[in-house]
C-alpha positions in Angstrom: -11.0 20.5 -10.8 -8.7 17.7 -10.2 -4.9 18.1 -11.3 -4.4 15.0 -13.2 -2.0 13.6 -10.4 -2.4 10.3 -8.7 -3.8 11.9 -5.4 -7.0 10.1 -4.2 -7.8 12.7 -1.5 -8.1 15.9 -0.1 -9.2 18.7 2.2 -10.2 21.9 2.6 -11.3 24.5 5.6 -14.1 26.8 5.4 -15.6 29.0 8.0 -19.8 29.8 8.2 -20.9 32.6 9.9 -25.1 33.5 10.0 -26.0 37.6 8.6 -28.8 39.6 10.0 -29.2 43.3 10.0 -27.6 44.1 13.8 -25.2 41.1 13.9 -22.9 38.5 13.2 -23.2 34.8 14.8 -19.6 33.1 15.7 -18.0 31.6 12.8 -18.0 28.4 13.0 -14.9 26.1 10.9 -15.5 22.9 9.2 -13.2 20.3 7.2 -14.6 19.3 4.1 -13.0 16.3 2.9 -12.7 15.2 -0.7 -12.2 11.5 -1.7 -10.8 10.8 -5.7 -12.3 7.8 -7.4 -9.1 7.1 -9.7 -9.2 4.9 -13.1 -6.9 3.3 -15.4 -6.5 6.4 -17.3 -2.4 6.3 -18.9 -1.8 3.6 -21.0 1.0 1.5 -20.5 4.6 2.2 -22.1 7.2 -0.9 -22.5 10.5 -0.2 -21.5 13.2 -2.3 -23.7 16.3 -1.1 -21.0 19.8 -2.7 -22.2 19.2 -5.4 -24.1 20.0 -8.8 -22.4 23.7 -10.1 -23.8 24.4 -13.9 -22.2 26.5 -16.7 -23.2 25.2 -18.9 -25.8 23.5 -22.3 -24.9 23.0 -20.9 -21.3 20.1 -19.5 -19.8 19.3 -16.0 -18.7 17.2 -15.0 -15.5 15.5 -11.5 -17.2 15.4 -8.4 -14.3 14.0 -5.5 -14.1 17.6 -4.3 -15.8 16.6 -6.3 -19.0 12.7 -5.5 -19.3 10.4 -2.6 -17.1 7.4 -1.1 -17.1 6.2 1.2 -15.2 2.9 2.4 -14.7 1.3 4.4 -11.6 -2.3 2.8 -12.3 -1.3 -0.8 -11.9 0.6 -2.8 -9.8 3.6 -5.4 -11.4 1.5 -8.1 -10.9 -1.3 -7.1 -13.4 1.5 -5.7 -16.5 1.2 -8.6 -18.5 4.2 -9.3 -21.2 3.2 -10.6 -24.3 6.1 -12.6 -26.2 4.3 -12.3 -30.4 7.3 -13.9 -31.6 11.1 -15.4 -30.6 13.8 -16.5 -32.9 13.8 -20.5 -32.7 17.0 -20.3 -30.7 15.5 -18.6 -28.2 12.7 -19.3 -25.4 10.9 -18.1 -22.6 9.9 -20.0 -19.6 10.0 -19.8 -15.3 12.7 -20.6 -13.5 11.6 -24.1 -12.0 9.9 -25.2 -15.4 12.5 -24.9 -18.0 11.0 -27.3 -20.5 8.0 -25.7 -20.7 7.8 -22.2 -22.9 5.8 -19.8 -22.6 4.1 -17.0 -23.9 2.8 -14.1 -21.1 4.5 -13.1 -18.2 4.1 -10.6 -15.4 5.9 -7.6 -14.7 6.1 -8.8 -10.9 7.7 -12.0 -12.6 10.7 -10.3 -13.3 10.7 -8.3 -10.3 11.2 -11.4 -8.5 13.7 -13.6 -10.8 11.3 -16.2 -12.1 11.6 -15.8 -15.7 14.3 -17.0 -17.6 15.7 -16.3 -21.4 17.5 -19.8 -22.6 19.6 -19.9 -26.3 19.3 -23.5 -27.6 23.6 -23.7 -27.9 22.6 -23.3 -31.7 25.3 -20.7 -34.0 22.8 -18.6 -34.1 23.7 -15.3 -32.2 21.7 -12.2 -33.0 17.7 -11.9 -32.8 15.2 -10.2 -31.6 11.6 -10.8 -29.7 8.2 -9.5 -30.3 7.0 -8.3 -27.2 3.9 -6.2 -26.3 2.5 -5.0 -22.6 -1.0 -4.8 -21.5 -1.9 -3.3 -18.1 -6.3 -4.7 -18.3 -7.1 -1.5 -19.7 -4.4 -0.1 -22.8 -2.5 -2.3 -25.0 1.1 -1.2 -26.4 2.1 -1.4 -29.4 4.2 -4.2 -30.1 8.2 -3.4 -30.2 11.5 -5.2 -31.2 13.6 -6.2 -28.6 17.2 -6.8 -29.9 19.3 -10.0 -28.5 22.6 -10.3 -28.4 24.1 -13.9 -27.7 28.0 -13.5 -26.7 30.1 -16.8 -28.1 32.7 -18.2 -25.7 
């Protein structure tokens, strides 16, 4: 019986030896070795870390400090962010494409820097963000995310 880790192999020795009535045969040892088929079998948990404060009318590059999840099953690039709904002051989009919102974004997208948080400069300084995670097999619930805009 498997332990429930994330292992996907192991081993074992055993030793054969042949019975008859006057006498034993030489044991002989052998490795049995065990590969684990693994599946997609924790669904994935969003982690809101501190929520993201920046200056308002300026734009925010999100890390890993601002929005994480982590799951064993699946790499970054296949946790998909869901944004379900963003005060109008506030949008989503990559780093290069600024004009252009969007909507889904990968966890390996943070990682890396190339999604940014922009406030429209409106007075507007509190909100929060819809956000859900899917991993291709579980779906999380979908969770507040509270922003803070600081006014200088």
């Amino acid at each position: 019986r498997h332990d429930g880790s994330e292992t996907v192999e192991d081993s074992f020795e055993f030793s054969l030896a042949v019975f008859n009535e006057t006498r034993i045969s030489e044991p002989v040892v052998e490795m049995f070795n065990i590969t684990i088929v693994s599946f997609n079998d924790k669904p994935t948990g969003i982690i809101l870390n501190s929520p993201p404060n920046f200056v308002r009318g300026m734009t925010h590059t999100l890390t890993k400090d601002d929005l994480d999840t982590m799951d064993e099953d699946t790499p970054p690039e296949d946790i998909i962010y869901q944004i379900w709904h963003a005060p109008s002051f506030l949008s989503f989009s990559t780093v290069n494409k600024t004009n252009r919102s969007l909507a889904r974004f990968s966890q390996a997208d943070v990682n890396r820097g190339r999604i940014v948080m922009r406030h429209d400069g409106s007075s507007a300084l509190l909100g929060g963000v819809l956000v859900s995670v899917v991993d291709g097999e579980h779906k999380s619930v979908v969770r507040f995310w509270q922003i803070v805009i600081r006014n200088i």
